[in-house]
TIVOLUM-767830 format. One record per atom (N, C-alpha, C, O, CB): atom name; x, y, z; residue number from 0; residue in one letter; chain. Coordinates in nm, 4 decimals. Each point is the difference from the previous one (the first is absolute). Glycine has a CB too. Layout:
! residues N
+------+----------+----------+----------+-----+------+-----+
! atom !       xx !       yy !       zz ! seq ! type ! mol !
+------+----------+----------+----------+-----+------+-----+
!   CA !        X !        Y !        Z ! NUM !    A !   A !
...
+------+----------+----------+----------+-----+------+-----+
//
This chain:
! residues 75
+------+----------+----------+----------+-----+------+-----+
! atom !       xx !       yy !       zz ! seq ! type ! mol !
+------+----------+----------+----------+-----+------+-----+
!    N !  -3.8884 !  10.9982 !  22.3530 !   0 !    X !   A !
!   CA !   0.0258 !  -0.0074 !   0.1429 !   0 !    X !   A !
!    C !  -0.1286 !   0.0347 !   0.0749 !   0 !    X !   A !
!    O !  -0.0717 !   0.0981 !  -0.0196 !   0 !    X !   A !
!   CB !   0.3166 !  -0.0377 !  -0.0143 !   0 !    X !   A !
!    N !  -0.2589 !  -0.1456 !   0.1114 !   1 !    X !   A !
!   CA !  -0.1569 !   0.0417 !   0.1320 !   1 !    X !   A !
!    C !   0.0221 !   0.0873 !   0.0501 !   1 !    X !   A !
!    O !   0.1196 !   0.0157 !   0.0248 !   1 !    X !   A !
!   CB !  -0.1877 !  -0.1892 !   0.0582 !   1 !    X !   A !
!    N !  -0.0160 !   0.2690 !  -0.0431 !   2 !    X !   A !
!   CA !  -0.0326 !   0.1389 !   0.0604 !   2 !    X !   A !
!    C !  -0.0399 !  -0.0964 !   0.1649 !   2 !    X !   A !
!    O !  -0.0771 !  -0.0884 !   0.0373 !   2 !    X !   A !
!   CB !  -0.0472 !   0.2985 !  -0.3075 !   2 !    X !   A !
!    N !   0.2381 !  -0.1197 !   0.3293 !   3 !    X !   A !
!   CA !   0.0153 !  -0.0252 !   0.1843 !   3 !    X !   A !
!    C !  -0.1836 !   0.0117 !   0.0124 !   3 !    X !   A !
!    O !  -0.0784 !   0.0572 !  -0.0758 !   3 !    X !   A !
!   CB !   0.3843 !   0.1087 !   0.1874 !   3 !    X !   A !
!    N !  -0.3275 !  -0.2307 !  -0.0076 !   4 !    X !   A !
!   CA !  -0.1357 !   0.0472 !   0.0216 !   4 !    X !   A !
!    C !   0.0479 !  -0.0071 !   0.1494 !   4 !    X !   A !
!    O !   0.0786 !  -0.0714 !   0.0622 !   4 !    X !   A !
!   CB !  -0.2713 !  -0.0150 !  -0.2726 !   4 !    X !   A !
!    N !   0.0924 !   0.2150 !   0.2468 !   5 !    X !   A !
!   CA !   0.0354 !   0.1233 !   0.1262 !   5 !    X !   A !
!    C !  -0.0254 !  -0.1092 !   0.1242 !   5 !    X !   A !
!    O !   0.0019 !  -0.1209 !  -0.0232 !   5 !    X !   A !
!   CB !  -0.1122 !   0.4033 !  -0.0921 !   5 !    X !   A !
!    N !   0.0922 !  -0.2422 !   0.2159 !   6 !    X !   A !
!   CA !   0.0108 !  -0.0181 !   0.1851 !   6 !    X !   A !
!    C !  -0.1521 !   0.0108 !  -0.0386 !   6 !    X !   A !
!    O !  -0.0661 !  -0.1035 !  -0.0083 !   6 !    X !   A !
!   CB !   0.3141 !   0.2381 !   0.1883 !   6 !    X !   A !
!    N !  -0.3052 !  -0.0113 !  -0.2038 !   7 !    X !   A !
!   CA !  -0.1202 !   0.0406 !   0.0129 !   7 !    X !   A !
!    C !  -0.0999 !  -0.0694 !  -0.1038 !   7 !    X !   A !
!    O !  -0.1212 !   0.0204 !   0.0072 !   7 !    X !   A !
!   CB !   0.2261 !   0.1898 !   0.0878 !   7 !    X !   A !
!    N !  -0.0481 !  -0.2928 !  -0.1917 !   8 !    X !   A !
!   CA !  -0.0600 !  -0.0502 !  -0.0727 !   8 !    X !   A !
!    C !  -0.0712 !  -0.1336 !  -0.0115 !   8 !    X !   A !
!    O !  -0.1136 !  -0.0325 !  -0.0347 !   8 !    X !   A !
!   CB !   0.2425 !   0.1836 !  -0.0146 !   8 !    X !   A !
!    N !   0.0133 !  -0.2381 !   0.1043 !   9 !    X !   A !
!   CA !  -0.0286 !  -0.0908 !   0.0540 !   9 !    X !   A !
!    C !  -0.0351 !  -0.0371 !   0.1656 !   9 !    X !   A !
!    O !  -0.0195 !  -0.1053 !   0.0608 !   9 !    X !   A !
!   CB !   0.1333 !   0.0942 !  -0.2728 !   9 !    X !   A !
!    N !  -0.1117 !   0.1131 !   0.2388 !  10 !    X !   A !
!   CA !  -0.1310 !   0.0077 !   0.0937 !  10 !    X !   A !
!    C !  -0.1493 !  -0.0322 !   0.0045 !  10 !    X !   A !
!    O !  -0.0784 !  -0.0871 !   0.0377 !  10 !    X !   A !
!   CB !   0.2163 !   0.2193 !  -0.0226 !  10 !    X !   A !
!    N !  -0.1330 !  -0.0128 !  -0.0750 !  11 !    X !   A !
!   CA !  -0.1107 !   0.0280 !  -0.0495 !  11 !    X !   A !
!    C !  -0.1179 !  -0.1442 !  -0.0966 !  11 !    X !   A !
!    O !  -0.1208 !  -0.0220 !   0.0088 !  11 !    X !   A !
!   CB !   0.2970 !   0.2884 !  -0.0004 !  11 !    X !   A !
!    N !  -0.0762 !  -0.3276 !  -0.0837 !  12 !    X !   A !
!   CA !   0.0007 !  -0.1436 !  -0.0283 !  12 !    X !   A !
!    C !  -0.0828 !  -0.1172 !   0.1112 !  12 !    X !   A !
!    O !  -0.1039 !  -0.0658 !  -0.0054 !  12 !    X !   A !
!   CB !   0.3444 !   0.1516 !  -0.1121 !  12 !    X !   A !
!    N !  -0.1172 !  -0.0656 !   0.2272 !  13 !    X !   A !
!   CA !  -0.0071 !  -0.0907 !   0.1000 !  13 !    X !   A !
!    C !  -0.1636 !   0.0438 !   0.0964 !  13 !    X !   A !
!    O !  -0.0534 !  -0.0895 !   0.0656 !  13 !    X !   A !
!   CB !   0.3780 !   0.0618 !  -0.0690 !  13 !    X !   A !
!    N !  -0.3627 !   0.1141 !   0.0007 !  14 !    X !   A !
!   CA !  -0.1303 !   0.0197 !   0.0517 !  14 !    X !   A !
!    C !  -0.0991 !  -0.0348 !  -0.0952 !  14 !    X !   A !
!    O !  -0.1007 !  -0.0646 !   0.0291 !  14 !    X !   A !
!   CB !   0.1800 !   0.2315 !   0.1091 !  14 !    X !   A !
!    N !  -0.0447 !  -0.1135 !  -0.2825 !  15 !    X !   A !
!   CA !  -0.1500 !  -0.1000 !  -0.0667 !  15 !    X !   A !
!    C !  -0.0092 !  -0.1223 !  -0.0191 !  15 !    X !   A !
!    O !  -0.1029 !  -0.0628 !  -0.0247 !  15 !    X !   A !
!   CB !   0.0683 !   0.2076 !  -0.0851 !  15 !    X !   A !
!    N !   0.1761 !  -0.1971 !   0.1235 !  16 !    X !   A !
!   CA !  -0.0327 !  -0.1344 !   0.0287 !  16 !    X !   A !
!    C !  -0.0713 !  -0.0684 !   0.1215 !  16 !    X !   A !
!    O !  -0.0749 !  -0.0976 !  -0.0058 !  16 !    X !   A !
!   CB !   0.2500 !   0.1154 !  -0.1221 !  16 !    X !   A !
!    N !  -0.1239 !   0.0775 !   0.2783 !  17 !    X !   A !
!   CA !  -0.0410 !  -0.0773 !   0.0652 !  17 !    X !   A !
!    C !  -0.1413 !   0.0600 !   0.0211 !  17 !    X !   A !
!    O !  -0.0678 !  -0.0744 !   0.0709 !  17 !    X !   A !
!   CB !   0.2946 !  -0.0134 !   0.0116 !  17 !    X !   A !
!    N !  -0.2804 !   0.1799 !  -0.1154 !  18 !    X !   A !
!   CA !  -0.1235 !   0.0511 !   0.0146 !  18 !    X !   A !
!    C !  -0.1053 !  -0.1148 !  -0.1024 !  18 !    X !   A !
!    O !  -0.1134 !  -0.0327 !   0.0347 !  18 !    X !   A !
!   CB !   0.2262 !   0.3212 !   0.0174 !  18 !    X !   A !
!    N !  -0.0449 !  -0.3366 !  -0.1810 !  19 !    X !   A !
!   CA !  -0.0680 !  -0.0963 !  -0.0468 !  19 !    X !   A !
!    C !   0.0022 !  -0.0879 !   0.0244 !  19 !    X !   A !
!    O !  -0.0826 !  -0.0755 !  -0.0513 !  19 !    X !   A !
!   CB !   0.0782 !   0.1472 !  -0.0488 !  19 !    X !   A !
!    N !   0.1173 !  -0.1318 !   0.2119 !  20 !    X !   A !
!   CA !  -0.0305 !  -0.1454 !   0.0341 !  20 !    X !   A !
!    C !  -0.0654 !   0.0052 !   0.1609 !  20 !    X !   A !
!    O !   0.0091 !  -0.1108 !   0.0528 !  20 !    X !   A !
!   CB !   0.2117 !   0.0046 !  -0.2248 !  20 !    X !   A !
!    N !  -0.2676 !   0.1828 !   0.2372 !  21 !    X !   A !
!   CA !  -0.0682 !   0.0431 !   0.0934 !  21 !    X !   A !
!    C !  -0.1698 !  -0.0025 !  -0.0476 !  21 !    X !   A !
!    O !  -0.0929 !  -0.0238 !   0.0772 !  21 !    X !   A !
!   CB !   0.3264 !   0.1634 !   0.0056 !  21 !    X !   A !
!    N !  -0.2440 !  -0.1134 !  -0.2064 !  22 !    X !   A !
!   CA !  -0.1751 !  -0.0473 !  -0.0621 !  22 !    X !   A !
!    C !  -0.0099 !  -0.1230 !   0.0296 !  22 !    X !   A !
!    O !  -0.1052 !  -0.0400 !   0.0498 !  22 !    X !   A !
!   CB !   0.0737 !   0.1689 !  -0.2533 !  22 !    X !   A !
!    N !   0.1409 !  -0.2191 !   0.1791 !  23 !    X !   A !
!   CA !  -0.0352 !  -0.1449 !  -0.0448 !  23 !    X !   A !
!    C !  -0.0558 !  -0.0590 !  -0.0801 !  23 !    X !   A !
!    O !  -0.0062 !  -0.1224 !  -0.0109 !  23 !    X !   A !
!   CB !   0.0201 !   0.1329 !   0.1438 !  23 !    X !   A !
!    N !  -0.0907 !   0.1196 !  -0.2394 !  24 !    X !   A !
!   CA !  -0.0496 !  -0.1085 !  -0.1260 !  24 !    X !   A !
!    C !   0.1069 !   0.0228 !  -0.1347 !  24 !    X !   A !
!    O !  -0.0259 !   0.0669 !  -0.1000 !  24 !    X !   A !
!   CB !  -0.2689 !  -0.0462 !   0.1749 !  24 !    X !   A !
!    N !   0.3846 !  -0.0741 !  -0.0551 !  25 !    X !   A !
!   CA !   0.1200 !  -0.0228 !  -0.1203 !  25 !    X !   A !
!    C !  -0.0167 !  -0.1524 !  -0.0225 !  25 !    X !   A !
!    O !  -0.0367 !  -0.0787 !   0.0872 !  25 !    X !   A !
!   CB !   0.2344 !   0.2730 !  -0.0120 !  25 !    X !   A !
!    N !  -0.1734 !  -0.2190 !  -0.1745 !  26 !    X !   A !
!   CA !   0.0184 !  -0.1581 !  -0.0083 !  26 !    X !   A !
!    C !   0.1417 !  -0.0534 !   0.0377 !  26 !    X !   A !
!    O !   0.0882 !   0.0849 !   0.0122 !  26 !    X !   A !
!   CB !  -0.2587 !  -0.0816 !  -0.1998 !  26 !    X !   A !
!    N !   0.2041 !  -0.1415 !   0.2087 !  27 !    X !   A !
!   CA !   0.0906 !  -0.0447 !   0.1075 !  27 !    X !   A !
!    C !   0.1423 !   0.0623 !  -0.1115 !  27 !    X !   A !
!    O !   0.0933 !   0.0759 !   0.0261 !  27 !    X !   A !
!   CB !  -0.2511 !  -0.3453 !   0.1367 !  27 !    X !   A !
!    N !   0.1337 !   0.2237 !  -0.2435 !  28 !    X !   A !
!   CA !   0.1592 !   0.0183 !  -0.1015 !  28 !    X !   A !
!    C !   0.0272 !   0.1344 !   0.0184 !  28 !    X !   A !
!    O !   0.1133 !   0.0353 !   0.0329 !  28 !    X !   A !
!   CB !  -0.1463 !  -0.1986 !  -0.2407 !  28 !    X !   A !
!    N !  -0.0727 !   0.2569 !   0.1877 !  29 !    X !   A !
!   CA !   0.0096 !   0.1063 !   0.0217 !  29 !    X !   A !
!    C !   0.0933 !   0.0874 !   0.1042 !  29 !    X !   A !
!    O !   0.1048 !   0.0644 !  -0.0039 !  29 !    X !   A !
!   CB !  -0.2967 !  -0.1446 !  -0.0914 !  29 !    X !   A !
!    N !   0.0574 !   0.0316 !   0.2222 !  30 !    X !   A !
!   CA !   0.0906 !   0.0318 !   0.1026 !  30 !    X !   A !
!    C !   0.1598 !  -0.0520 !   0.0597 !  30 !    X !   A !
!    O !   0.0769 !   0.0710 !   0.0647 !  30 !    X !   A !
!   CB !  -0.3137 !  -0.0368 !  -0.0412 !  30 !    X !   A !
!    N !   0.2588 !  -0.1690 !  -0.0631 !  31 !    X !   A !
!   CA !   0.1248 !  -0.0490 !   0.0255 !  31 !    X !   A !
!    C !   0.0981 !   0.1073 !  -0.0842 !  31 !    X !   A !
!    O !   0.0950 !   0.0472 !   0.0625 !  31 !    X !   A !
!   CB !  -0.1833 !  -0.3162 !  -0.0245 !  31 !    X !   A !
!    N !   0.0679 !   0.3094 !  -0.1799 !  32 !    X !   A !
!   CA !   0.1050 !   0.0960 !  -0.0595 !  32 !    X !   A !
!    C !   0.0179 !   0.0691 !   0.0545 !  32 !    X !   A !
!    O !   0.1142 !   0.0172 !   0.0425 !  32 !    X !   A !
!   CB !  -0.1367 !  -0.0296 !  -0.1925 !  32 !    X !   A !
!    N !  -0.1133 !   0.1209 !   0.1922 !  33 !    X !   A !
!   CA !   0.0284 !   0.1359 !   0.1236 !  33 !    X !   A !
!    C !   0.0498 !  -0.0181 !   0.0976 !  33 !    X !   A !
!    O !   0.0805 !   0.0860 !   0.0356 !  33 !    X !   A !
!   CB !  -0.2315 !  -0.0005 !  -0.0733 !  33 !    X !   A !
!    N !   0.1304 !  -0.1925 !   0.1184 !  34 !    X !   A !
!   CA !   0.0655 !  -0.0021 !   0.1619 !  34 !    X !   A !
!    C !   0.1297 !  -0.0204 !  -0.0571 !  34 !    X !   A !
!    O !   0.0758 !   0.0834 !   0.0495 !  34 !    X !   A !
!   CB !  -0.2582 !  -0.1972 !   0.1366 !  34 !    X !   A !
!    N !   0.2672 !   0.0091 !  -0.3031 !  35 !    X !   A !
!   CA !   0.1013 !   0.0204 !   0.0188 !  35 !    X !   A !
!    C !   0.0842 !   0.1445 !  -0.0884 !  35 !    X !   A !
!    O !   0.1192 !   0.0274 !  -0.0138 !  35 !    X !   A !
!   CB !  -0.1649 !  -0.2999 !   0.0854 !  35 !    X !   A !
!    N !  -0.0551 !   0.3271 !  -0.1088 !  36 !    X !   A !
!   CA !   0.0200 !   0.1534 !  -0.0590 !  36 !    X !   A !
!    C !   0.0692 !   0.0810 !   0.0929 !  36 !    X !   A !
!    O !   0.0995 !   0.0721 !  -0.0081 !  36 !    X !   A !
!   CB !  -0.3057 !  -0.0750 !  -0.1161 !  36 !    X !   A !
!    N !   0.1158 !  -0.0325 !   0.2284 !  37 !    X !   A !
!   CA !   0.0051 !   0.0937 !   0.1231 !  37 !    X !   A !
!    C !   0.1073 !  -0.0229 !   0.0915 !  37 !    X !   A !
!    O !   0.0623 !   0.0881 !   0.0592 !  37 !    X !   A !
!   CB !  -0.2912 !  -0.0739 !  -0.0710 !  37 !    X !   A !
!    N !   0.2448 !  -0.1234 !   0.0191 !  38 !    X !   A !
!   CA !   0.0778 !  -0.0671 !   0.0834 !  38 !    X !   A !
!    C !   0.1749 !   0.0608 !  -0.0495 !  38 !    X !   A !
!    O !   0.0907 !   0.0152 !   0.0818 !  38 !    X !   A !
!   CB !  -0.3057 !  -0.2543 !  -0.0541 !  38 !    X !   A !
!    N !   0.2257 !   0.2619 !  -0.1565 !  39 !    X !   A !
!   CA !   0.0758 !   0.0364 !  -0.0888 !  39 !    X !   A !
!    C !   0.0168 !   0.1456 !   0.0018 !  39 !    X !   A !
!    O !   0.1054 !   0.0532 !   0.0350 !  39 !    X !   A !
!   CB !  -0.1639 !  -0.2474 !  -0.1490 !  39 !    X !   A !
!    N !  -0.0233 !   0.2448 !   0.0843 !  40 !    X !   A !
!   CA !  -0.0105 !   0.1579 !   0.0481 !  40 !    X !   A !
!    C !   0.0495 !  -0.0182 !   0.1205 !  40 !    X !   A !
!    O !   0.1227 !   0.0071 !  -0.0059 !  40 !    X !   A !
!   CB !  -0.3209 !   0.0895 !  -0.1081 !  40 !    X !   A !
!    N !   0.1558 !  -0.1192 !   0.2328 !  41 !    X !   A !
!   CA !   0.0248 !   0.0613 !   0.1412 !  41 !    X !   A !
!    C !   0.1489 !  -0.0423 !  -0.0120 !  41 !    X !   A !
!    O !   0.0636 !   0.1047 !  -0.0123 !  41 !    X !   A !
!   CB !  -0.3094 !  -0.1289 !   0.1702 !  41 !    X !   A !
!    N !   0.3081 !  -0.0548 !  -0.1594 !  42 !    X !   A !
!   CA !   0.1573 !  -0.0411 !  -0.0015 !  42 !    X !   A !
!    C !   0.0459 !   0.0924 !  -0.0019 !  42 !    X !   A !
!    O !   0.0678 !   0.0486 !   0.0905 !  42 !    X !   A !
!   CB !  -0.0504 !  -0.2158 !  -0.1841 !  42 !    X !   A !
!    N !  -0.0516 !   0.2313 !  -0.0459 !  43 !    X !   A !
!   CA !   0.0918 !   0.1128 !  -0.1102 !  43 !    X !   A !
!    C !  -0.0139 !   0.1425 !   0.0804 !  43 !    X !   A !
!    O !   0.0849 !   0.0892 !   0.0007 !  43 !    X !   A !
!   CB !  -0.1557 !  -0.2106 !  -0.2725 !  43 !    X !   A !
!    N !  -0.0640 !   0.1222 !   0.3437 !  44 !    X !   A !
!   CA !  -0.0315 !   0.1402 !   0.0732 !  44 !    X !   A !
!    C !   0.0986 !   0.0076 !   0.1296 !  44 !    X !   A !
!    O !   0.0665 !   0.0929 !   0.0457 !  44 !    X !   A !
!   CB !  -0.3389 !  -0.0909 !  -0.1219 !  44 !    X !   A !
!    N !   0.2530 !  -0.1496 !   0.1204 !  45 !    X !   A !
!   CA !   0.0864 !   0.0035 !   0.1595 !  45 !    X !   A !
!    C !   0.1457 !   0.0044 !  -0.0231 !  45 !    X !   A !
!    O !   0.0626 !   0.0506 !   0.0932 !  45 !    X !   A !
!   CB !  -0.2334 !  -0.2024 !   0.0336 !  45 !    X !   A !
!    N !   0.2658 !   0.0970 !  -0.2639 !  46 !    X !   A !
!   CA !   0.1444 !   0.0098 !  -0.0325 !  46 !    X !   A !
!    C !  -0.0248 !   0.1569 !  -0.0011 !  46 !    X !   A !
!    O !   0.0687 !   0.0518 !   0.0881 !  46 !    X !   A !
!   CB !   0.0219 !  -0.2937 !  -0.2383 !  46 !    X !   A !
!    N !  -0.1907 !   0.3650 !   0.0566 !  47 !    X !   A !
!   CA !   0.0015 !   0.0980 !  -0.0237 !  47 !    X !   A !
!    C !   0.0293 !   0.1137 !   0.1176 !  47 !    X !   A !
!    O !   0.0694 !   0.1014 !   0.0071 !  47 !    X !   A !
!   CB !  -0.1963 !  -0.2159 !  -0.1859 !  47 !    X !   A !
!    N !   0.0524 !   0.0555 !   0.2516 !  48 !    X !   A !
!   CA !  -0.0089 !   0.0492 !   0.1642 !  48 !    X !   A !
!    C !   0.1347 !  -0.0244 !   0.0996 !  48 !    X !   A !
!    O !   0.0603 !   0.0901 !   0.0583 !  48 !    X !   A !
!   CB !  -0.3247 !  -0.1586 !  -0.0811 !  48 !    X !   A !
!    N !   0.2913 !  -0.0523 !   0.0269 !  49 !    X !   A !
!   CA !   0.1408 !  -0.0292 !   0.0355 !  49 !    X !   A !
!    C !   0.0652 !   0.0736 !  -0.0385 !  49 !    X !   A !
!    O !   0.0282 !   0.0924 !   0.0763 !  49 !    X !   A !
!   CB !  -0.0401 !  -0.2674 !  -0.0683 !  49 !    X !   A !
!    N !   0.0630 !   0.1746 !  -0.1270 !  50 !    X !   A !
!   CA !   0.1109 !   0.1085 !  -0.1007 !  50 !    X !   A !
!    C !   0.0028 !   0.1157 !   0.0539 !  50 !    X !   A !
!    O !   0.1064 !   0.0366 !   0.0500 !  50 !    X !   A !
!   CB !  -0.1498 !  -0.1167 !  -0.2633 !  50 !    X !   A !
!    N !  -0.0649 !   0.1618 !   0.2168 !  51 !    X !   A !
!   CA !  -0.0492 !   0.1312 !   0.0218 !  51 !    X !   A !
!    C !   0.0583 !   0.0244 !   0.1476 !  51 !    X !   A !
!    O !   0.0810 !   0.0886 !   0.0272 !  51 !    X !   A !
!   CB !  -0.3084 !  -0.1015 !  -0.1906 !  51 !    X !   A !
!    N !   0.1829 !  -0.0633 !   0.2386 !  52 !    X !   A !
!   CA !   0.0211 !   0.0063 !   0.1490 !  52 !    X !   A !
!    C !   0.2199 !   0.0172 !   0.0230 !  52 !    X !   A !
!    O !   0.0776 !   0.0799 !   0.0524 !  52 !    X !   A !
!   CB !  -0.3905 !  -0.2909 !   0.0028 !  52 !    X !   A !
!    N !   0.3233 !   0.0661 !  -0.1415 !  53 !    X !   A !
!   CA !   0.1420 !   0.0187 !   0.0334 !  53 !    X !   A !
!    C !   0.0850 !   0.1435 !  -0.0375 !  53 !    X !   A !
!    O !   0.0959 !   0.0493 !   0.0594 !  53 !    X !   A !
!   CB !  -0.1142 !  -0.3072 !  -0.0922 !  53 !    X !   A !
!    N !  -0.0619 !   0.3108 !  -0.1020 !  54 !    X !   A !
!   CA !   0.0499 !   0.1032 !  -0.0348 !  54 !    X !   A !
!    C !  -0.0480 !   0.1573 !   0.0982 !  54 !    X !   A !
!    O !   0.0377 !   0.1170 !   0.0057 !  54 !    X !   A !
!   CB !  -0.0263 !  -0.2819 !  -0.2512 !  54 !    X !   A !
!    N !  -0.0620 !   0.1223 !   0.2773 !  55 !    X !   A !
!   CA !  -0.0403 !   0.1175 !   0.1103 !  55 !    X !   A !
!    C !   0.0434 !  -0.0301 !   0.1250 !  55 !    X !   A !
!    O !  -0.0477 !   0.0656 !   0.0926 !  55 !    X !   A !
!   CB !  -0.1471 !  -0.0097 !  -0.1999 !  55 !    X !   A !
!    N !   0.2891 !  -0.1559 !   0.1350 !  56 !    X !   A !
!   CA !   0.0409 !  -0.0151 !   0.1393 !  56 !    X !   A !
!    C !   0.1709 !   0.0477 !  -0.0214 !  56 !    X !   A !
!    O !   0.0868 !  -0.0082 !   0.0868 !  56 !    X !   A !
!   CB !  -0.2901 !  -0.2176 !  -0.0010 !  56 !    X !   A !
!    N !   0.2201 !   0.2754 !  -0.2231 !  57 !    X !   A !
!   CA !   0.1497 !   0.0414 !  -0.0222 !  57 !    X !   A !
!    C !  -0.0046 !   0.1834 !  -0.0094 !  57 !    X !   A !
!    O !  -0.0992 !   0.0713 !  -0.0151 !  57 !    X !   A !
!   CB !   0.1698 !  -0.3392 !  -0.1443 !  57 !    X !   A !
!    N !   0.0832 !   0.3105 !   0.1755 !  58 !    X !   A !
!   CA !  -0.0442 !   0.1347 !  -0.0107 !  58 !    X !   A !
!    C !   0.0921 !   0.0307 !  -0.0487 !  58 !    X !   A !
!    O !   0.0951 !  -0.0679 !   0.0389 !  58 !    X !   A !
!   CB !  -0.2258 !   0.1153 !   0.1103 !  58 !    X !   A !
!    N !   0.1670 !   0.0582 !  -0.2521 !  59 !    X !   A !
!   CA !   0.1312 !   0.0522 !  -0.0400 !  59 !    X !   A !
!    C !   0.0462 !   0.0944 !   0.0572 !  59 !    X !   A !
!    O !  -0.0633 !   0.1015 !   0.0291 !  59 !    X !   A !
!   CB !   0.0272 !  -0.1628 !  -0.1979 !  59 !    X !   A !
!    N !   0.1772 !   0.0361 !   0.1972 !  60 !    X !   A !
!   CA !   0.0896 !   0.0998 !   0.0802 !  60 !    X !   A !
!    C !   0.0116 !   0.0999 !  -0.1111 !  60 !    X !   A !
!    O !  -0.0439 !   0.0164 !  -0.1138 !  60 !    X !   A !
!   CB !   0.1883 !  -0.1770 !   0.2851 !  60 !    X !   A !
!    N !  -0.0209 !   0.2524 !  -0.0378 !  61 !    X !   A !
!   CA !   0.0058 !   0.0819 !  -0.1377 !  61 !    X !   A !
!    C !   0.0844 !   0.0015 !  -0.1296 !  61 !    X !   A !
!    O !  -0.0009 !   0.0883 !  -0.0857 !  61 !    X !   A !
!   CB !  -0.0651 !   0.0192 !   0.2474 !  61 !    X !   A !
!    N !   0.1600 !  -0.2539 !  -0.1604 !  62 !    X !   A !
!   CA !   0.0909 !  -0.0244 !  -0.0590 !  62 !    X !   A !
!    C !  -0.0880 !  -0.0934 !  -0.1220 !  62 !    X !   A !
!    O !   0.0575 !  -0.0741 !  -0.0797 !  62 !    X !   A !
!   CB !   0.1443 !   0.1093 !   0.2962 !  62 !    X !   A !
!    N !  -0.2851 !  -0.0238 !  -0.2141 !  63 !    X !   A !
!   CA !  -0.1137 !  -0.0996 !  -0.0922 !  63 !    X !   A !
!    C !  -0.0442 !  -0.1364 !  -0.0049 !  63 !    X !   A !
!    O !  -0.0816 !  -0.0722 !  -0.0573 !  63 !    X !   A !
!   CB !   0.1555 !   0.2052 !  -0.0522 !  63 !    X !   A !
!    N !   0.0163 !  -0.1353 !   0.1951 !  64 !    X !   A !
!   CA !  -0.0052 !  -0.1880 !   0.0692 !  64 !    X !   A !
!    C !  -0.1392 !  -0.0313 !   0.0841 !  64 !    X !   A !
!    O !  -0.0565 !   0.0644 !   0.0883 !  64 !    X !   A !
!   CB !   0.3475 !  -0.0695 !  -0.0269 !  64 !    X !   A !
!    N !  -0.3225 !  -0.1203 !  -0.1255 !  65 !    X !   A !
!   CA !  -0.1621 !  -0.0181 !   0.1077 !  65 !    X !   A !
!    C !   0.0592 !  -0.0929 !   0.1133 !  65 !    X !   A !
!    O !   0.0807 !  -0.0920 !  -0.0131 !  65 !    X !   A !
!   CB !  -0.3103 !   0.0807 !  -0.1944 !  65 !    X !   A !
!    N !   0.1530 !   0.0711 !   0.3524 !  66 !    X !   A !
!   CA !   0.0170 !  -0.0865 !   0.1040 !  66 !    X !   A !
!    C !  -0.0990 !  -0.0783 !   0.0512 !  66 !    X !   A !
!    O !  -0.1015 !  -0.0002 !  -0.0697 !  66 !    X !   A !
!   CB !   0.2421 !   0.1368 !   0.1077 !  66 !    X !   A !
!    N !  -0.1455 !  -0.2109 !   0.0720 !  67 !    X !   A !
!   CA !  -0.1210 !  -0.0297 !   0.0528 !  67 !    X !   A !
!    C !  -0.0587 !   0.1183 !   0.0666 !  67 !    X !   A !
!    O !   0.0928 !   0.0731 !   0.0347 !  67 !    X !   A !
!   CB !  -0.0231 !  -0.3011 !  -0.0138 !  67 !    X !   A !
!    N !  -0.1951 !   0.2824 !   0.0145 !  68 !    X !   A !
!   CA !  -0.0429 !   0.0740 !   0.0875 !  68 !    X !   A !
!    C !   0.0072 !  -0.0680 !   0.1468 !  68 !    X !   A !
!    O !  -0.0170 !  -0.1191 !   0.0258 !  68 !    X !   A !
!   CB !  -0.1165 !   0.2254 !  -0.2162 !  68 !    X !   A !
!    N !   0.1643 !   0.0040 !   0.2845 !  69 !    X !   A !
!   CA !   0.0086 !  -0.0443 !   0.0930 !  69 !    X !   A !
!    C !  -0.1054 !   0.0954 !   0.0696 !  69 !    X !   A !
!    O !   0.0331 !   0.1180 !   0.0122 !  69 !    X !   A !
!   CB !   0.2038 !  -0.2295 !  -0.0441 !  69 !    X !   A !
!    N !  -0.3596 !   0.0718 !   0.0781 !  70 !    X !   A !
!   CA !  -0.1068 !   0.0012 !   0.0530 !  70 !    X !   A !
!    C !   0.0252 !   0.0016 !   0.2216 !  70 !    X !   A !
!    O !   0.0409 !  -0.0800 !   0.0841 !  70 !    X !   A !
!   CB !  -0.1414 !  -0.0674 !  -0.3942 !  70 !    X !   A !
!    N !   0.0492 !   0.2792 !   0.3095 !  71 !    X !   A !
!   CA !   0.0640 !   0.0269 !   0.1608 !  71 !    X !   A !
!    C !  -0.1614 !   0.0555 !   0.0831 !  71 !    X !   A !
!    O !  -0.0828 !   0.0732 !  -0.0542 !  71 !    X !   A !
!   CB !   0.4067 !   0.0388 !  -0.0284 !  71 !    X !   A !
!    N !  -0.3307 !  -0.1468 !   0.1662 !  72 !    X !   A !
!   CA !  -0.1187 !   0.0334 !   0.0226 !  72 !    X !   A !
!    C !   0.0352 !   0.0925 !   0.2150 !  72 !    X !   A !
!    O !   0.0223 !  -0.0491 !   0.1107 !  72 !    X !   A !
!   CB !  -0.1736 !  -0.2279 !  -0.3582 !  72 !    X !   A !
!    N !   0.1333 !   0.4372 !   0.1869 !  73 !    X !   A !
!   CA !   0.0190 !   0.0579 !   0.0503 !  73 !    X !   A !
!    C !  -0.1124 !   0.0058 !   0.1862 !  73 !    X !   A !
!    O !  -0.0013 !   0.1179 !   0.0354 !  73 !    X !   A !
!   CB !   0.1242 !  -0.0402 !  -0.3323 !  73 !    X !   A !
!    N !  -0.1657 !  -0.1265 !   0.3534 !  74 !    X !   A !
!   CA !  -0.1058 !   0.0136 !   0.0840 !  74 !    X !   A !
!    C !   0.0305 !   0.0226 !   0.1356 !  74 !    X !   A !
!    O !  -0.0906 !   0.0134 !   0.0823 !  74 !    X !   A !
!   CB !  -0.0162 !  -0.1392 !  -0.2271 !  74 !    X !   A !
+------+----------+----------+----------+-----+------+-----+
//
């Protein structure tokens, strides 16, 4: 079985790629794999981010049930 690879990992990924295709001296095959490397990475980071977000917009009562947060802005 594949070992999850992290938020921070494939991150981390997604910048040396684009830090290497920002040189411009890759050859074309090359770079076409990375951009769509990358292109691939960022998806997976922005579903990661989504997820995260929805789960932090819920809150558990005290009955253990998650709700939506309801966000009030006192001013």
């Amino acid at each position: 079985m594949a070992e999850k690879v992290s938020f921070e990992d494939k991150l981390k990924q997604l910048e040396v790629i684009v830090s290497a295709l920002e040189k411009g001296d890759r050859p074309l095959e090359t770079a076409l794999t990375d951009f769509q490397t990358g292109v691939s990475l960022a998806k997976d980071l922005q579903k990661t981010l989504q997820d995260a977000e929805k789960t932090l917009a819920k809150v558990m009562d005290d009955d253990g049930n998650l709700t939506d947060l309801e966000l009030t802005n006192h001013d």
